[in-house]
C-alpha positions as CSV (number, residue, x, y, z in Angstrom):
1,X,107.6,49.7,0.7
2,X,109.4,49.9,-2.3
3,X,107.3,51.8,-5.7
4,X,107.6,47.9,-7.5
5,X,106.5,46.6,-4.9
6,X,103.4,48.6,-4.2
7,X,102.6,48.2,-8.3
8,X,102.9,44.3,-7.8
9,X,100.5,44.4,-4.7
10,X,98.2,46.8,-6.6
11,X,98.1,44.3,-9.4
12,X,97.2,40.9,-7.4
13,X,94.7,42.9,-6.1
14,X,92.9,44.1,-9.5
15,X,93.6,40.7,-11.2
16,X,91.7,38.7,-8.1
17,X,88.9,41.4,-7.6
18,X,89.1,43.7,-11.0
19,X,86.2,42.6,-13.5
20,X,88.3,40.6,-16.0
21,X,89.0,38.2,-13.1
22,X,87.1,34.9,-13.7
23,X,85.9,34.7,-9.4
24,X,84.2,38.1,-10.3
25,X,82.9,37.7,-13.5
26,X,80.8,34.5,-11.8
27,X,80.0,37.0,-8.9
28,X,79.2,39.4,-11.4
29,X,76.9,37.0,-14.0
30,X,75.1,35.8,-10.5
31,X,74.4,39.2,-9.6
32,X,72.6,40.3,-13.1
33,X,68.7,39.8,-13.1
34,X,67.5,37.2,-15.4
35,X,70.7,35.6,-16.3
36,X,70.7,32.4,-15.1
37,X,74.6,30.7,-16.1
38,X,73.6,27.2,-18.1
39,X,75.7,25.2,-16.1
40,X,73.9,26.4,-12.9
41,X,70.7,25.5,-14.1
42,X,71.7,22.2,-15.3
43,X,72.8,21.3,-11.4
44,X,70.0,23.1,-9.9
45,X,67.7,20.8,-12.1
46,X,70.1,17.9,-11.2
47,X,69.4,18.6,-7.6
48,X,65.2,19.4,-8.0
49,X,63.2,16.1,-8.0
50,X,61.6,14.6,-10.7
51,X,58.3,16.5,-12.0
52,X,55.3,13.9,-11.7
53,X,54.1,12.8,-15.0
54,X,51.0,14.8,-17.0
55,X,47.9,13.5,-15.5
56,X,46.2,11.3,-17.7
57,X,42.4,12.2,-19.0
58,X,39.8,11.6,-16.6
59,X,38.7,7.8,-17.1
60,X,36.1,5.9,-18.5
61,X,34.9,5.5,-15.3
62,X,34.2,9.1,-14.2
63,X,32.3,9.7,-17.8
64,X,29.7,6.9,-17.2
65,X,29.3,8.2,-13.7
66,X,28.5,11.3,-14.8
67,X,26.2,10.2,-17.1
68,X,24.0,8.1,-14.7
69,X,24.2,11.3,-11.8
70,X,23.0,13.7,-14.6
71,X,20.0,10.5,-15.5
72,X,19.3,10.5,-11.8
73,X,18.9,14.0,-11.5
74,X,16.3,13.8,-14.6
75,X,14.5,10.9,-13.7
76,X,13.8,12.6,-10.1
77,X,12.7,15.9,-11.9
78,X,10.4,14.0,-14.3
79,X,8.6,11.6,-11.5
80,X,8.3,14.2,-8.5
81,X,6.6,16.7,-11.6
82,X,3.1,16.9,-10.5
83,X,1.6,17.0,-14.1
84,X,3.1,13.5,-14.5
85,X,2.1,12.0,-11.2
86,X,-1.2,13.1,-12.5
87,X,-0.6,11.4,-16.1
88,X,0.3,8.5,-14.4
89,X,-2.5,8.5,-11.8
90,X,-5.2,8.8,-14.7
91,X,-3.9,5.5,-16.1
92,X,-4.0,3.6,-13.3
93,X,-8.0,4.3,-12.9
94,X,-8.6,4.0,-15.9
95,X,-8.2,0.4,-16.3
96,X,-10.1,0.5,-12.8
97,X,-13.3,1.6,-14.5
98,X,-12.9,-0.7,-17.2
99,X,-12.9,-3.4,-14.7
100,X,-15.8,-2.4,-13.0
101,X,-18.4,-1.2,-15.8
102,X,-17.2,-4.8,-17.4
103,X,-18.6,-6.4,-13.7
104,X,-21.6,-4.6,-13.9
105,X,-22.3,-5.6,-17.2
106,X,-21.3,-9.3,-16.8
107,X,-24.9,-9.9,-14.9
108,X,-26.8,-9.5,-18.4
109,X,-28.0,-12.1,-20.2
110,X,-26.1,-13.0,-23.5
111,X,-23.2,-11.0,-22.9
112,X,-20.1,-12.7,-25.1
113,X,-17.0,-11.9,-27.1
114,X,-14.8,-9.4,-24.9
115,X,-17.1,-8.8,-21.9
116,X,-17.2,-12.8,-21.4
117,X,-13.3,-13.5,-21.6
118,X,-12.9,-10.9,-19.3
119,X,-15.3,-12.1,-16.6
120,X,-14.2,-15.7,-17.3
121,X,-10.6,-15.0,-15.9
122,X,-9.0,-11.8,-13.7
123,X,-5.7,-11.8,-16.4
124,X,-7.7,-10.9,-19.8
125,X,-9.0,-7.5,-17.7
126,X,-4.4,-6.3,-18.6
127,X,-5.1,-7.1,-22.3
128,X,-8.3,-5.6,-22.5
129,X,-6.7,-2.2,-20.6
130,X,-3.9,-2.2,-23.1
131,X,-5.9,-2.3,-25.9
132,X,-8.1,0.3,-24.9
133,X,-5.4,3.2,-24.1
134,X,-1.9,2.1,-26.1
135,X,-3.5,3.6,-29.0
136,X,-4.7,7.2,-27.6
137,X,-4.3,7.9,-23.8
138,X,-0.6,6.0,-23.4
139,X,1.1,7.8,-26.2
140,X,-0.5,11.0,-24.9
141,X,1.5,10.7,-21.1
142,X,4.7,9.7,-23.3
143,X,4.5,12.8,-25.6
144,X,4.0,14.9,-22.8
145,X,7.4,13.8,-21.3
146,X,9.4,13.6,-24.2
147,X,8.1,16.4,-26.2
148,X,8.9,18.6,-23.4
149,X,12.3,17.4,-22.8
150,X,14.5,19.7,-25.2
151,X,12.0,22.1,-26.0
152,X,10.5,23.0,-22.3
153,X,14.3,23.6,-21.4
154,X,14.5,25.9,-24.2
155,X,11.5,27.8,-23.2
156,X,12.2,27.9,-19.4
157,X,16.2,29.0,-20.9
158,X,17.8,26.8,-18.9
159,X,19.0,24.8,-21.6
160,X,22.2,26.8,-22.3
161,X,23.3,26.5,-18.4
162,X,22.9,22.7,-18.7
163,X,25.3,22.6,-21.9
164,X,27.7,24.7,-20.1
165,X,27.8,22.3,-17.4
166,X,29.5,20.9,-19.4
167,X,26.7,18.3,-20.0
168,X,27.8,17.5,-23.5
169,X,24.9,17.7,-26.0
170,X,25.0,14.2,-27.1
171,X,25.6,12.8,-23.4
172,X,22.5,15.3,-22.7
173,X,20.1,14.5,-25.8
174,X,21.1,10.7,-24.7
175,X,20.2,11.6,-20.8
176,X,16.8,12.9,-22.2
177,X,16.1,10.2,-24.4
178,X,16.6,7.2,-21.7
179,X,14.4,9.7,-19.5
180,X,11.9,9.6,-21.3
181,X,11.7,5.4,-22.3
182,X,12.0,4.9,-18.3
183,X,8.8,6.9,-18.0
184,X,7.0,5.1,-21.4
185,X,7.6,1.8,-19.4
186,X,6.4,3.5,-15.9
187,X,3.3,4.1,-17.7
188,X,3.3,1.2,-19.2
189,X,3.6,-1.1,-15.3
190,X,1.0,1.0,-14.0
191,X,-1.6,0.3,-16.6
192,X,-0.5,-3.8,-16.3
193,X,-0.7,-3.7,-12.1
194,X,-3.5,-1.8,-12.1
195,X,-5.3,-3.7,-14.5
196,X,-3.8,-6.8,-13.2
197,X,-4.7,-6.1,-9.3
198,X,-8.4,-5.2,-10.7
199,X,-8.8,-8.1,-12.3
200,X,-8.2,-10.2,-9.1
201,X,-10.4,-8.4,-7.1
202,X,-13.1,-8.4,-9.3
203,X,-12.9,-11.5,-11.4
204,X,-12.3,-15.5,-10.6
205,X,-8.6,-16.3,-11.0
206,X,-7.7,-19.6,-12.6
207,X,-6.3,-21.4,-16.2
208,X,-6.9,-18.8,-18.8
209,X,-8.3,-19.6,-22.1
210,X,-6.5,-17.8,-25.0
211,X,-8.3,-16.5,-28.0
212,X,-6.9,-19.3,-30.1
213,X,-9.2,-21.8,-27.3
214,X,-6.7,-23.3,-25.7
215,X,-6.6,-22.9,-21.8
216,X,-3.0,-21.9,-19.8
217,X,-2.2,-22.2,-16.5
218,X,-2.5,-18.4,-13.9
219,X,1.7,-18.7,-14.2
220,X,1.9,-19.1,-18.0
221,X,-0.8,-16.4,-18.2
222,X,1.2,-14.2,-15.9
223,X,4.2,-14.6,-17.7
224,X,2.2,-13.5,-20.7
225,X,1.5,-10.1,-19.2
226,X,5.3,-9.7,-18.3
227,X,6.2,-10.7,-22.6
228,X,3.3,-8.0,-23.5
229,X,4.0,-5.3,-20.9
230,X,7.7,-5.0,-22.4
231,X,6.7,-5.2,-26.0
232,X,4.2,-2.0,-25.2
233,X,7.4,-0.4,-23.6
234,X,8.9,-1.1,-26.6
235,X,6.8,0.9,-29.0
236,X,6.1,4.0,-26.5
237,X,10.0,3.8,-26.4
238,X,9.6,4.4,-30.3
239,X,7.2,7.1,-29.6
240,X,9.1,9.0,-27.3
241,X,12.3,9.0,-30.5
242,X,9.9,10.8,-32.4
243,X,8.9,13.1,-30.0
244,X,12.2,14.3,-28.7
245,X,12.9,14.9,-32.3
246,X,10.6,17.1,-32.7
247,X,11.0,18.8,-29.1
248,X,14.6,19.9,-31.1
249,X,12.9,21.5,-33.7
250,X,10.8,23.8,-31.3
251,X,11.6,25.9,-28.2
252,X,8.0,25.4,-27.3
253,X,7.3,22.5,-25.6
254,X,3.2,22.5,-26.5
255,X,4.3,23.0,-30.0
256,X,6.3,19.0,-29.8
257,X,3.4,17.3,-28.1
258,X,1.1,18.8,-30.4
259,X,3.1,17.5,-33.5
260,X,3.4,14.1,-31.8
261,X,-0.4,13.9,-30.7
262,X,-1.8,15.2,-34.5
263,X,1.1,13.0,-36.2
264,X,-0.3,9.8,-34.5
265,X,-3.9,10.9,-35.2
266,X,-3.1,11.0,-38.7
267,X,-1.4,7.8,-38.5
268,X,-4.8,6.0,-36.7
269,X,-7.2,7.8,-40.1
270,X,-4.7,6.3,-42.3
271,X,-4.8,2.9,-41.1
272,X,-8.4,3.5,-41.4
273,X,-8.8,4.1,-44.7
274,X,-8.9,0.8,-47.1
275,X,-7.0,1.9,-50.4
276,X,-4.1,2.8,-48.4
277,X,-3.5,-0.5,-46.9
278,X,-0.2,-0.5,-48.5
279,X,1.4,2.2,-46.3
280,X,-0.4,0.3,-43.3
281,X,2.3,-1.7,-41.9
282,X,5.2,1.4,-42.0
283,X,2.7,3.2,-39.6
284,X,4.1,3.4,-36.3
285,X,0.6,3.0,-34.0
286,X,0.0,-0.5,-36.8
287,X,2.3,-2.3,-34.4
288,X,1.2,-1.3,-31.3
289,X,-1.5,-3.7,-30.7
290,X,0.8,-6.6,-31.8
291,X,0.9,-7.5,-28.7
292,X,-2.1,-9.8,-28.8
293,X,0.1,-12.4,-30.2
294,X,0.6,-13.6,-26.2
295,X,-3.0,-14.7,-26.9
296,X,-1.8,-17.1,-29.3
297,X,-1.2,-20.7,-28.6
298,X,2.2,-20.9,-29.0
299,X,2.4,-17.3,-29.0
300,X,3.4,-15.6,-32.1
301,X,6.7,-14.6,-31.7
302,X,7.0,-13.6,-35.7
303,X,4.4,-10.7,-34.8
304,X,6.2,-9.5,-31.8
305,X,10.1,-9.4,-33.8
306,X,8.3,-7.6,-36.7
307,X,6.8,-5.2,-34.0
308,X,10.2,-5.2,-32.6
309,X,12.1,-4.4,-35.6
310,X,9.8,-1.8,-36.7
311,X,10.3,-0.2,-33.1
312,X,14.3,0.0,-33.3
313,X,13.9,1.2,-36.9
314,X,11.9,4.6,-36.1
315,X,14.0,4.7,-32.3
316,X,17.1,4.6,-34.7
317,X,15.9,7.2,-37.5
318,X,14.4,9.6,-35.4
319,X,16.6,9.3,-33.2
320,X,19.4,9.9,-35.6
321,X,17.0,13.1,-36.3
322,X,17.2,14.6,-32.5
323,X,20.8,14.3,-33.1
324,X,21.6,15.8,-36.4
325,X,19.3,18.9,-35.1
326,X,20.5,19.0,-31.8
327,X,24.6,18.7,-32.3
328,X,24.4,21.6,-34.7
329,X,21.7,23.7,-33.2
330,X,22.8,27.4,-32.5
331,X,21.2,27.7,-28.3
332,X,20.1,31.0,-28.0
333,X,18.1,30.5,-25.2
């Protein structure tokens, strides 16, 4: 082989394999870590499917279910609690012993007023009950429950590992709150069917004469019950806002029933003193026994909506209260 020729060959081969060649500068570019050529990686993400879309926040629907699986959870811890089986056991006897110290005393001569409504039909024994323990011994249960909500989970520390849940504290103080008016109306049935099953055993059924005089039929009467029973509800509901808001104020639970208890004591020798009948009707426990306007003929409706509205205004204040405190609370414990 001739010396040009041997130069020629030597060139091909350096301009087809030699660096400056463009087949090895691709080798060479695909051989270098972490340089990817751009047209590559536009075909290779030509060739890769489609990424799925961003999922979308969890629904609606998976917020209110967690909501009513964190209220069941509460409302089984609350009624399995033995303090307030207890609580609710005392109420149901008490209207018992009402009912019978009212039989034995219905054999007297010139016994009237109360004792004779009561004897006259089975139904008055539930009105009679209510009035005796929605002033003292019903808000007492209700504080007990809702007073501890916020403030015994402080004190036991195991409100910090419920907000880390994540619970939420509004979802949670909401939880609580709801917790707390499905026990005020628990109390609240147990008192009317115990009162109510009383009455039947130990007093005639029958028409039931109102206090205005004028005589219902057992079904009217009945009904009655049902219109009073959810108007009580209605103001322990508005007891229990007050005492959650002050279970926020406290990590001792003793501390919020104790404010609740001595606040509606205060309330009761308020309304008891004449010159300060003006402040009367603002007083939370003066609407309570509104509920004697069932015993009306028609029944007073005007009572019960003023009842009502004074109800939603302290659930909505102090409620507004337990929320203020809560949401911006520092939880140390």
């Amino acid at each position: 082989m001739s010396t040009a020729e041997t130069a020629g060959t030597l060139g091909s081969a350096v301009g087809t394999t030699g660096p400056s060649g463009p087949a090895a500068g691709t080798q060479e570019e695909r051989r270098t870590p972490g340089l990817v050529p751009v047209a590559e990686s536009m075909r290779t993400a030509e060739r890769r499917p489609p990424e799925p879309p961003a999922s979308a926040p969890a629904p609606a629907v998976g917020r209110v279910w967690a909501f009513w699986r964190l209220l069941g959870s509460e409302l089984g811890l609350t009624f399995r609690r033995p303090r307030n089986l207890t609580m609710l056991a005392v109420l149901g006897v008490v209207p018992i012993v009402i009912g019978v110290a009212l039989r034995l005393v219905a054999s007297e001569e010139g016994m009237g007023g109360i004792v004779q409504d009561v004897v006259g039909n089975s139904l008055m024994l539930t009105f009679v009950s209510f009035s005796f323990l929605v002033l003292l011994l019903m808000p007492v249960a209700v504080s007990v429950v809702a007073g501890d909500s916020i403030a015994g989970e402080a004190g036991a520390g195991t409100l910090r590992y419920l907000l880390a849940a994540p619970a939420g504290r509004t979802r949670l103080l909401l939880v609580k709150y709801v917790n707390a008016v499905v026990f005020a109306y628990a109390v609240t049935a147990v008192v009317a069917l115990t009162a109510l099953l009383t009455g039947l055993i130990l007093f005639p059924a029958g028409p039931v004469t109102l206090l205005s005089g004028t005589t219902i039929s057992m079904a009217d009467g009945l009904l009655r019950i049902l219109i009073a029973v959810g108007y009580v509800g209605a103001g322990m509901a508005a007891l229990a806002a007050v005492a959650l808001a002050l279970s926020t104020f406290t990590e001792v639970s003793i501390g919020a029933i104790a404010a609740t208890m001595v606040l509606i004591i205060v309330c009761q020798v308020l309304r008891a003193i004449p010159e300060l009948g003006a402040i009367t009707p603002y007083l939370l426990p003066s609407k309570f026994t509104n509920f004697d306007a069932v015993l009306r003929s028609p029944i007073d409706f005007g009572d019960l909506w003023d009842g009502l509205l004074a109800f939603g205004a302290y659930i909505a204040l102090f409620g507004s209260i337990a929320w203020a405190r809560f949401s911006g609370k520092d939880i140390t414990s």
